[in-house]
LUMLUM-920141 format. One line per 3 residues: number of its first residue (from 1); for each residue x, z, y of C-alpha. Coordinates in steps of 0.05 Angstrom, whole numbers. Each point is the difference from the previous one (the first is absolute). Layout:
<atoms>
NUM	X Z Y  ...
</atoms>
This chain:
<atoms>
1	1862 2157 1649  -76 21 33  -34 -36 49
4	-56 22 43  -52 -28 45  -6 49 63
7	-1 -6 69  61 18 43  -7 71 16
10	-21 23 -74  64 -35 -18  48 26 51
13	-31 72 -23  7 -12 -81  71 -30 3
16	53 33 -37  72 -13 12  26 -64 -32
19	-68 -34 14  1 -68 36  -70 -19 43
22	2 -69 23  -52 -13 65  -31 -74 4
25	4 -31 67  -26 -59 39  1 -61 26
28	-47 -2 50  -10 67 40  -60 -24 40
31	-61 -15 -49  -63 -31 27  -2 38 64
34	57 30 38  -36 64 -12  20 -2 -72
37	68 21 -14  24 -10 -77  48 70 14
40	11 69 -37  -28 47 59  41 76 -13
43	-38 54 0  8 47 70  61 43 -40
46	23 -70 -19  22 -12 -80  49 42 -29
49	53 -32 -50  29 46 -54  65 15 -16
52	31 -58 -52  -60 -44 5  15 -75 22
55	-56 -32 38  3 -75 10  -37 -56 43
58	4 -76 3  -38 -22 -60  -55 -49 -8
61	-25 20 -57  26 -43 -56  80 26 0
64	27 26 -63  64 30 35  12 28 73
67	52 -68 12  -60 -49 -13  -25 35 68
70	-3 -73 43  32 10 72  -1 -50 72
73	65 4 -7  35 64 22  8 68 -50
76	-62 34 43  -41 -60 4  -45 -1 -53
79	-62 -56 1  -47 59 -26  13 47 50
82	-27 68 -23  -14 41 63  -1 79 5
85	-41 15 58  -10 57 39  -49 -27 48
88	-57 28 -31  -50 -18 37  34 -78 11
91	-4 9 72  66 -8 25  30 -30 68
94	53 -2 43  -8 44 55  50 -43 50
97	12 61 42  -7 59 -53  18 -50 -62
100	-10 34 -69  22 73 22  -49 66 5
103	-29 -21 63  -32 -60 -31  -60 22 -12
106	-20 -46 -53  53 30 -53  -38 72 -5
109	-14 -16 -71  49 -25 -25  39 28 -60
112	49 47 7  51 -39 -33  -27 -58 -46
115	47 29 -59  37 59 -6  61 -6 -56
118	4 65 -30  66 10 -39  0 67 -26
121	-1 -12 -76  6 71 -9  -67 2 -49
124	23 -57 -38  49 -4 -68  53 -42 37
127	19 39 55  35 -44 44  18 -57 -40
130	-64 -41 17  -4 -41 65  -60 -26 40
133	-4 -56 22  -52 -41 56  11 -66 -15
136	-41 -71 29  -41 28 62  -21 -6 63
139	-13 62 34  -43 19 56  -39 41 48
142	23 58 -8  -2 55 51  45 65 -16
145	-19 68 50  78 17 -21  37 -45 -37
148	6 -75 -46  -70 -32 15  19 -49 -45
151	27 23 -55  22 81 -8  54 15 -45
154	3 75 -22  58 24 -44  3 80 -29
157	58 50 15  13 5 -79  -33 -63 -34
160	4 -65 36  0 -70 -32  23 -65 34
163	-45 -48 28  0 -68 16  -35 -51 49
166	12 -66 -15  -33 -67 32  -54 30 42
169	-25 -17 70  -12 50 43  -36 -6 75
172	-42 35 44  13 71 -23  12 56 40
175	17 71 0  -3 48 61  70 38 -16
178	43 -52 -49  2 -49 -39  -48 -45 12
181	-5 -52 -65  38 51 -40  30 64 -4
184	39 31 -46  7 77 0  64 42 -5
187	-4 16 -68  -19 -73 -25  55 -33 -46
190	56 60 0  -9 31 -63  10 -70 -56
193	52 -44 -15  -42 -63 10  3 -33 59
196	-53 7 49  -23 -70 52  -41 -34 34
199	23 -79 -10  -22 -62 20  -60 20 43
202	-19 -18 75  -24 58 40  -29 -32 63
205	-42 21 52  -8 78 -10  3 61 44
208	22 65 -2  -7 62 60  -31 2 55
211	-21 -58 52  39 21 57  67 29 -45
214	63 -27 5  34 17 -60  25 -29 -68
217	-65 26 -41  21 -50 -64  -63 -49 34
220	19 -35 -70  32 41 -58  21 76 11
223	44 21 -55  9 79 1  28 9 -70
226	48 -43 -45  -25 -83 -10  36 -65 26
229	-40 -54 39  23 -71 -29  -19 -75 3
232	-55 16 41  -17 -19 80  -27 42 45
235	-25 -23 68  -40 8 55  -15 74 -15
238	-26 49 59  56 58 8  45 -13 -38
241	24 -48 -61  35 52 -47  26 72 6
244	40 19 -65  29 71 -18  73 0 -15
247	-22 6 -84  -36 -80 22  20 -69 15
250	-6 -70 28  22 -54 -51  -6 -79 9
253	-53 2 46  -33 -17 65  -11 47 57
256	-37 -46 57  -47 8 60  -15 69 -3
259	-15 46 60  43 56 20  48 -13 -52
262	21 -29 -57  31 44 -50  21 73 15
265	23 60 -52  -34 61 10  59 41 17
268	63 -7 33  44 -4 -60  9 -82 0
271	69 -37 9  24 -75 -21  38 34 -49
274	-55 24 -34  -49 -50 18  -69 2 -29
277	-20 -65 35  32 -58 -41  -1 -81 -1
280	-57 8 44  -28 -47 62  -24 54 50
283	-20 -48 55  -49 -3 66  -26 73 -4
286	-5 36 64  68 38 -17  46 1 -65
289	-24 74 -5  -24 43 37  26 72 -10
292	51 5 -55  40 -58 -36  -3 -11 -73
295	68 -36 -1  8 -76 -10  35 -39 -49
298	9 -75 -8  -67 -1 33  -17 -50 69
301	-30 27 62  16 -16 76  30 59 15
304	60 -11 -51  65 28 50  59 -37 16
307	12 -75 33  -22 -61 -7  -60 -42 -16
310	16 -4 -74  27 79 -1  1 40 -72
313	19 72 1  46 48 -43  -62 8 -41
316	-26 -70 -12  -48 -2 40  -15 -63 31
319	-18 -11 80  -67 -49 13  -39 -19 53
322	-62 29 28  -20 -68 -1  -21 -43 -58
325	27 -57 11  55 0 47  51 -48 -17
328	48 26 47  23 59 -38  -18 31 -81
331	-77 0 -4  -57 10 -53  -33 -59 -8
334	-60 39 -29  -48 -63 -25  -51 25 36
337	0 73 27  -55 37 37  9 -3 73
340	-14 62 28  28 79 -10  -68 31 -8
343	-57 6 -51  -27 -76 -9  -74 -1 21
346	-12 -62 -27  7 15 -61  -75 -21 -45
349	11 24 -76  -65 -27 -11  17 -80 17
352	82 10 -20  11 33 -49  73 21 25
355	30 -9 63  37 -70 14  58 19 20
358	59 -1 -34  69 35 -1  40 -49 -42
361	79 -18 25  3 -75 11  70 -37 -6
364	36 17 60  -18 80 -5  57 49 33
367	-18 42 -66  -1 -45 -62  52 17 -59
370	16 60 50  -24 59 -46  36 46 -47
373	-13 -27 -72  19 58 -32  -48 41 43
376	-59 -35 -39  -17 26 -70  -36 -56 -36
379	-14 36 -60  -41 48 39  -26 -38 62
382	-14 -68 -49  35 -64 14  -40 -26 52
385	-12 8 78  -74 11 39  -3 -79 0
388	14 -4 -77  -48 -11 -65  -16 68 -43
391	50 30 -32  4 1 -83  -28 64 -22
394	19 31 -78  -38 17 -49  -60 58 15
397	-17 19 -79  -35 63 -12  -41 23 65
400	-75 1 7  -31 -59 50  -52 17 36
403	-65 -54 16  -37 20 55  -81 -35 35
406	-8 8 56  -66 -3 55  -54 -44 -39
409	41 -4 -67  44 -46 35  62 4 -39
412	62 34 39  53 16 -46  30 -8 -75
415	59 7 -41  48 -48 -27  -41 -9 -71
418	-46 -48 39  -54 -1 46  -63 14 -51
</atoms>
């Protein structure tokens, strides 16, 4: 096992497949001043992640094994948030008329995307049997010409590994064409036998397209090539929640006060009888979706067909309220949901560290014990949901770890032999 002391880039470059980098975070963003942000600033191409590396966030700095990583509660939460930024010059505001797309004019600099996930292995001695994996971060700022300002997933035609994102936060992203937290290219995920996701994150206030369009851009997660979208929430995303291609799904999830729509698939292709959208709350977006359906199963949204107020159709799929808590007929009962369909202005990352609201189904919920268990893989998606503790990890013997320093020799990352 090697460990080195490097800063972030100079790791990300000398990575080899198989190698683990684990990123410290922190407590406090804010440090003396409101001017001083304790952040990883991207460079303007944003970072670029290789093919079968597995980067990781959430530590203090004394853990020994990535579940020692201490959370507030929920799988993305971690108390030592470490923060991917591509606000490089840490100027960043709401425009409340433009918000964060290309006509705010404070967002020229900004990265590209904040990390690009490059999967094609084909240079490497395990040719599609490695995975990457983004694991413990909260990413944003990042402002894509085309597409994922986020995070860019890029797969190859021939060599393509899987990738994974797994407990990260993503806000205030955008991308002028799709995708605005994070896209994931046509090729991404098609050519492996492991399973490509993105599970138990919250993608919340990001933007894809243009100001004035009207269209399903994937505001949230755009998935062009092969991945499923599980455990995780996405809300109050501009233009769109989640647009899927027919090789993608929607698994235990939340799809909630997005613009335009919620979740679309990218062609026409999608039926209830072979849905892609599954024991999922899609609930208070402008519109189910938008332009094509990606077929529903045991899932709950208003627009369920049939009669009644407590209606289920031929699919499962269960009918509730466009209210939360209407106790005339099947409702959420969200604890505490946002309360608008739009991007949330309000929003301060630097005084909350996440937003407040939250998606879980009190007692009383139309859509508790409604879901298809057999739809859920544990073994693959872990045995917990977005409000759960981490999941148990194996054993990681024989890769390379990776200590990085960052600005001012303060210490950033480090593998699991200790922090020395």
């Amino acid at each position: 096992m090697v460990s080195t002391d490097i800063k972030l880039g100079n790791a990300l470059e000398q990575a080899q497949p198989g190698d683990e980098i684990w990123v410290q975070g922190f407590e406090e963003i804010r440090k003396n001043s409101v001017d001083y942000r304790q952040v990883y600033l991207a460079p303007k191409g944003g970072w670029t992640l290789k093919a079968g590396v597995k980067l990781y966030g959430g530590f203090k700095g004394n853990e020994t094994s990535l579940e020692q990583r201490a959370t507030l509660g929920k799988a993305y939460n971690f108390a030592c948030r470490s923060i991917l930024s591509g606000d490089i010059s840490m100027n960043d505001t709401i425009d409340h008329v433009n918000l964060i797309s290309s006509s705010n004019a404070l967002r020229a600099d900004n990265a590209e995307h904040v990390l690009t996930m490059n999967l094609d292995n084909s240079g490497s001695n395990n040719v599609n049997d490695a995975v990457s994996v983004l694991d413990g971060f909260t990413i944003v700022g990042g402002h894509a010409s085309v597409n994922g300002g986020g995070v860019l997933v890029t797969g190859h035609r021939e060599f393509s590994c899987a990738y994974r994102i797994e407990r990260c936060f993503f806000f205030n992203n955008y991308a002028v064409q799709n995708g605005g937290a994070i896209y994931v290219d046509a090729y991404a995920g098609k050519l492996t036998a492991n399973e490509s996701y993105i599970n138990q994150c919250v993608v919340y206030n990001n933007e894809a397209g243009l100001i004035a369009e009207v269209a399903n851009k994937g505001g949230g997660i755009y998935i062009a090539g092969k991945g499923t979208v599980v455990n995780t929430s996405i809300f109050n995303n501009e233009n769109g929640g989640v647009r899927i291609s027919p090789d993608a799904s929607v698994l235990n999830s939340t799809i909630a006060r997005n613009t335009v729509a919620g979740v679309d698939l990218t062609d026409n292709s999608g039926t209830n009888d072979n849905a892609k959208v599954v024991n999922t709350v899609v609930w208070g977006n402008t519109t189910l979706f938008s332009e094509f359906t990606p077929g529903f199963r045991n899932s709950s949204y208003h627009e369920v067909e049939g009669e009644g107020p407590n209606r289920v159709d031929n699919f499962g799929n269960v009918y509730v309220s466009d209210k939360n808590n209407d106790r005339s007929q099947a409702s959420p009962f969200f604890a505490s949901p946002s309360l608008k369909t739009s991007f949330d202005r309000d929003f301060n990352w630097l005084y909350n560290a996440y937003p407040l609201w939250n998606w879980q189904a009190l007692e009383g919920s139309a859509f508790i014990d409604k879901g298809q268990d057999d739809a859920y893989a544990s073994a693959t998606y872990g045995g917990y949901d977005l409000g759960g503790s981490a999941r148990t990890g194996g054993q990681r013997d024989g890769y390379r770890c990776i200590r990085v320093s960052g600005c001012a020799g303060r210490p950033y990352l480090a593998c699991s032999a200790g922090w020395k």
